[in-house]
C-alpha positions in Angstrom: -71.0 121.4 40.0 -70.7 121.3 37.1 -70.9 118.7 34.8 -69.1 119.3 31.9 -67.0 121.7 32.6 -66.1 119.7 35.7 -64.5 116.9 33.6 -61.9 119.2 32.9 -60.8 120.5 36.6 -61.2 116.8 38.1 -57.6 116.1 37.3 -56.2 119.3 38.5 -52.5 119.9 39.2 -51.1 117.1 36.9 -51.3 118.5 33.4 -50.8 122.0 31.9 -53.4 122.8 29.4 -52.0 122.3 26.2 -54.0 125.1 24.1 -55.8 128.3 26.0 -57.2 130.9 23.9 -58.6 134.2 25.4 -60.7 136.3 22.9 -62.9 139.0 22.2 -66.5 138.8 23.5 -69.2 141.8 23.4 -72.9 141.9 23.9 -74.9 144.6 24.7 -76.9 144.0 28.4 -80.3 143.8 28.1 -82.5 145.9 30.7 -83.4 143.9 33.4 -86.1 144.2 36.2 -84.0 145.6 39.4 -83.3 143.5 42.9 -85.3 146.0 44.2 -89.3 145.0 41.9 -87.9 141.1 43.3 -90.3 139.7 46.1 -89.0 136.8 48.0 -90.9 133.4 47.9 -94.3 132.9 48.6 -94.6 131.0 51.7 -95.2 127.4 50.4 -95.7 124.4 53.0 -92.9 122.1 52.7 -93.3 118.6 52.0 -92.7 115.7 54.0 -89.7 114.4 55.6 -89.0 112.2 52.7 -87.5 114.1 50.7 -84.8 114.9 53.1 -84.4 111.3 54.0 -83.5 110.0 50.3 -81.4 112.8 50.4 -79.3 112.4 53.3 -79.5 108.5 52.9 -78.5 108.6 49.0 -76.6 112.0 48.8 -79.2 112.6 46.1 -82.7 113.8 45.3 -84.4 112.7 41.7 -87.5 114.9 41.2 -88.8 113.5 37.6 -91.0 116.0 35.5 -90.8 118.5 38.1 -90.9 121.3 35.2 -93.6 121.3 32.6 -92.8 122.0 28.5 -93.9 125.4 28.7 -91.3 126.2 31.1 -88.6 123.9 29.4 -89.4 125.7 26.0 -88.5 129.1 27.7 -85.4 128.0 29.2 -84.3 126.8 26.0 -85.0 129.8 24.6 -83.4 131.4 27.2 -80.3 129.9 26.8 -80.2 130.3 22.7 -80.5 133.8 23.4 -77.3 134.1 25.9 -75.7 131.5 23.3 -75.6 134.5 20.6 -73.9 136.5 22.8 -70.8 134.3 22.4 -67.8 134.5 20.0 -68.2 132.0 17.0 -65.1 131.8 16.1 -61.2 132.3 17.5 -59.9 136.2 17.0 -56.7 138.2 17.0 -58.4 141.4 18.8 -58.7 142.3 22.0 -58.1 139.6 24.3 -61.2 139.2 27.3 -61.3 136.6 29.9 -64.6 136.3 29.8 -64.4 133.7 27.2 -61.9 130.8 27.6 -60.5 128.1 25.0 -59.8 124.4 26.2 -58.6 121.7 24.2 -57.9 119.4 27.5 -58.7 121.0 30.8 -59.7 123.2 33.1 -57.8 124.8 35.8 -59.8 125.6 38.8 -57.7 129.0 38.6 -59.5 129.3 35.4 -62.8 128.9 36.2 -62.5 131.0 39.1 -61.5 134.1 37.0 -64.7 133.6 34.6 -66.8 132.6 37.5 -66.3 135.4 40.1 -66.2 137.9 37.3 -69.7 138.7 37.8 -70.6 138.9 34.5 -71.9 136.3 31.8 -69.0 134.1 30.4 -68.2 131.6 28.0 -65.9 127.7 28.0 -65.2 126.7 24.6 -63.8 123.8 23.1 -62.5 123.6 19.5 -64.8 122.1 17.0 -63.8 120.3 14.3 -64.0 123.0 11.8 -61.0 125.1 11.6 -60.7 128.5 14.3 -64.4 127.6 15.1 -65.9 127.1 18.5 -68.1 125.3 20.8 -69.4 126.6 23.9 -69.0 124.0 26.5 -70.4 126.3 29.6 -72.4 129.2 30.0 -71.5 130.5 33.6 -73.2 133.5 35.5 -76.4 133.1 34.1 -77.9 135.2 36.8 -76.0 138.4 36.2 -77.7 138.5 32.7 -80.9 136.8 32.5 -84.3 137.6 34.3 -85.3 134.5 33.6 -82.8 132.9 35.5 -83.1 134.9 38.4 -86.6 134.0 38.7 -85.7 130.4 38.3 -83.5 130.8 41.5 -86.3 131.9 43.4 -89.0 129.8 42.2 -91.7 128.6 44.9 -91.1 124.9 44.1 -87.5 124.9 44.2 -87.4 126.7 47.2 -90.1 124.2 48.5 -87.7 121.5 47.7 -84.7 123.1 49.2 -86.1 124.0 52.8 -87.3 120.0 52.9 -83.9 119.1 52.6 -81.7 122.0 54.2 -83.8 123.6 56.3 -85.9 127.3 56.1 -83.0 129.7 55.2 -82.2 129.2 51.8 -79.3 131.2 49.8 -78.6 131.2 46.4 -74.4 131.2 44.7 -73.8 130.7 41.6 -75.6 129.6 38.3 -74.4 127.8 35.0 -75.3 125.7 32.4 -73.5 122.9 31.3 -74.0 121.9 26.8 -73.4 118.8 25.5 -73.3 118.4 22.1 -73.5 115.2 19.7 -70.0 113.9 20.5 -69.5 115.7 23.5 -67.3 114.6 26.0 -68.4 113.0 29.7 -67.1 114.2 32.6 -64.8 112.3 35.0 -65.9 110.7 38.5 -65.3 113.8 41.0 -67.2 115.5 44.4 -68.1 118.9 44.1 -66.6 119.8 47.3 -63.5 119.8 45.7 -63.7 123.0 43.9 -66.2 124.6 47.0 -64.9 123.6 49.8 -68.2 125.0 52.1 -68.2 123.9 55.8 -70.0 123.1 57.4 -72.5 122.4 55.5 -71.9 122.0 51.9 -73.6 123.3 48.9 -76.6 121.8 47.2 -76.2 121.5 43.5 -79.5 121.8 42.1 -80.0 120.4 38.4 -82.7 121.1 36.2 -82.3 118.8 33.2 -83.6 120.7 30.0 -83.3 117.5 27.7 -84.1 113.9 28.2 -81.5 112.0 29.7 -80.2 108.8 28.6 -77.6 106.5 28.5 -77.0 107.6 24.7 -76.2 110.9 25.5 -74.3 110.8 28.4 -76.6 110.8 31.6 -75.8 111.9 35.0 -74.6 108.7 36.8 -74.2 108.7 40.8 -72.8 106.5 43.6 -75.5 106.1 46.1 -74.5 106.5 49.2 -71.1 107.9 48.3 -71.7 110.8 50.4 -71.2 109.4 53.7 -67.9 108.2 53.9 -66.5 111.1 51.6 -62.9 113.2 52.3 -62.5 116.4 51.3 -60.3 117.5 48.4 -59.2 115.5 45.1 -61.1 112.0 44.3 -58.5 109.3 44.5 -60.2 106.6 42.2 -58.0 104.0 42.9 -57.6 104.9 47.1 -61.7 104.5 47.1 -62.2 101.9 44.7 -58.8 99.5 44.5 -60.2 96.8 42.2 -60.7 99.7 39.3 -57.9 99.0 36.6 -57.3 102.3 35.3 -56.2 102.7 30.9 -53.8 105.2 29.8 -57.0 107.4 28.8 -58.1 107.6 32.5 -55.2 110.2 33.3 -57.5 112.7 32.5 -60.3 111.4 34.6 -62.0 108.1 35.0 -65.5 108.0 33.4 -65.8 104.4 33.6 -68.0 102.1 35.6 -68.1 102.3 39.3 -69.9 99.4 41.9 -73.6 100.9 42.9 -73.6 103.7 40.0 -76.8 104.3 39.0 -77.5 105.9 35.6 -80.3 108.8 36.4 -82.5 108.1 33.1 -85.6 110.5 33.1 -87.4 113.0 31.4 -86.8 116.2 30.3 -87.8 118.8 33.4 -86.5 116.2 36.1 -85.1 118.4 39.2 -82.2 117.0 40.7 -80.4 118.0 44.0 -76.8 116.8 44.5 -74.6 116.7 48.0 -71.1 118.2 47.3 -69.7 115.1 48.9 -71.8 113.0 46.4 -70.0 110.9 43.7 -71.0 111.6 40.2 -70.1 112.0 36.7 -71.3 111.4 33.1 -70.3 109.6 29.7 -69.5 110.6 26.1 -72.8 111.8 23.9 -73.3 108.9 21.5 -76.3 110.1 20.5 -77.1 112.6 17.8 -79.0 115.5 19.9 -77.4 117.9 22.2 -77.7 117.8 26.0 -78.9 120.7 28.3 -78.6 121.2 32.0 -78.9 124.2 34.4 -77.2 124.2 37.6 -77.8 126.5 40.6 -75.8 126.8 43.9 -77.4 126.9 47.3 -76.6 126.2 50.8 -78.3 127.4 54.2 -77.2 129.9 56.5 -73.8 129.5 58.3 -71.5 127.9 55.5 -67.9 129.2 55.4 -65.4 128.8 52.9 -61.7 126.6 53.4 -60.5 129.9 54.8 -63.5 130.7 57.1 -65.2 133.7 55.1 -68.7 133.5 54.7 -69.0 133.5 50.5 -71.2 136.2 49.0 -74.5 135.2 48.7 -78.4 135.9 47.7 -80.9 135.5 50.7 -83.6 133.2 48.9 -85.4 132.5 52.0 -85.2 133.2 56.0 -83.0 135.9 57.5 -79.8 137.3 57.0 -77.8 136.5 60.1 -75.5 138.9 61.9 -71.8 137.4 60.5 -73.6 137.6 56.8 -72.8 140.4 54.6 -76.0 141.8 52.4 -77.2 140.6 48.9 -74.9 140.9 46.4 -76.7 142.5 44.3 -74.8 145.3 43.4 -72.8 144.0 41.4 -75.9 142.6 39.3 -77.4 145.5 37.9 -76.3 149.3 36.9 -78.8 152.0 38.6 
């Protein structure tokens, strides 16, 4: 989940963070339509079974130009406009942990706070101009944007979704991930680490806003990686014991790995990854930024590590009887 921000919570537990800044954030919410004007998805038929087989045989599914420009323009312009709700620069006033300053990593802990907050938040590194910033993640993208929310329910996803996980469909969490000229890659890790959903983990679904190359830092996955996968921390060297690890690497290996493969393709590429599924990125070498969206789903019947069924949004199906309802009232005012 999470790609760059997940670089910096792949090594948790062996490194403080050496620089965390919380600041002021305001923005003014902008009306919204209610849960209440949503309809759920149009019935779509589902396409064949293979989809789910490259998914459950690669841990991966690579849907190229699955969005078209006109959509890719407005989620750009989606995410410009959430962008200016973010502080520019490092203030003295009125502390809020909505926004968060890294200079190395991470925590989980974190991430948690911003995450569950409900409410549209901000990861930040420094930049290299002096008490300026750099937004890393935009998390909660739901909670504040229409736009999103219809993403999250949109027919073809959804299509996509029940191929692979079957009819009942519920959505999590939401987030984009910014990578900037320069930016940093993030470390070899499973998802499952920091969701630990049982027993059947959550799909990370990708929409990549921006080309993706091997200049700025594409998605890279281990096919097959899924299979054999333990829960909890990667252990690069335990999995893969002819890697020679560099002082750098402390932080998170983003070197090579035997059967990566580097998921070049276009901008509006859909891709759906297995919580269990290797992945990771490189450094942006290239002058232009990187874009992503991610969105959380799962099907019906997934617990957390302590058996709790997590909130969730009914996309599609039923709500079962151990489910709670939508939570939706924490989306929107009356």
């Amino acid at each position: 989940l999470s790609i760059q921000g997940l670089y910096n919570m792949a090594c948790l537990g062996r490194f403080t963070i050496a620089r965390r800044v919380l600041h002021t954030f305001q923005h003014s919410h902008q009306a919204v339509q209610p849960m209440s004007q949503w309809h759920r998805c149009r019935h779509v038929d589902v396409p064949g079974s293979q989809h789910k087989h490259d998914y459950d045989t690669n841990g991966y599914l690579l849907l190229p130009n699955f969005m078209n420009e006109q959509e890719l323009e407005l989620y750009h312009n989606e995410i410009d406009t959430l962008l200016s709700q973010a502080s520019s620069t490092i203030t003295a006033a009125n502390l809020n942990p909505q926004e968060i300053v890294i200079s190395q990593q991470l925590t989980k802990e974190d991430y948690d706070t911003v995450d569950q907050s409900q409410r549209l938040g901000f990861h930040h590194d420094p930049s290299f101009e002096e008490d300026a910033l750099s937004p890393r993640t935009i998390v909660n993208l739901f909670y504040e944007s229409e736009v999103f929310q219809r993403l999250a329910f949109h027919p073809r996803v959804v299509q996509v979704l029940q191929a692979v996980i079957g009819p009942q469909v519920r959505f999590y969490n939401s987030r984009c991930f910014l990578k900037p000229p320069g930016g940093l890659g993030t470390a070899w890790h499973r998802d499952i680490e920091f969701f630990d959903a049982r027993p059947n983990p959550i799909v990370n679904t990708l929409l990549f806003l921006d080309e993706q190359t091997v200049d700025n830092g594409c998605l890279r996955v281990v096919p097959g990686s899924h299979h054999p996968a333990k829960r909890g921390r990667l252990n690069i060297t335990q999995e893969f014991p002819d890697v020679e690890l560099q002082d750098a690497d402390v932080l998170g290996y983003k070197g090579p790995l035997p059967d990566e493969v580097p998921l070049v393709c276009p901008a509006g590429t859909l891709v759906l990854v297995d919580h269990f599924t290797l992945h990771g990125s490189a450094d942006n070498k290239s002058n232009k930024s990187r874009r992503l969206i991610s969105l959380g789903y799962s099907g019906a019947y997934t617990q957390d590590s302590d058996g709790n069924y997590p909130a969730s949004i009914l996309v599609k199906g039923n709500r079962l009887p151990h489910e709670g309802p939508d939570y939706t009232t924490h989306v929107f005012s009356p």
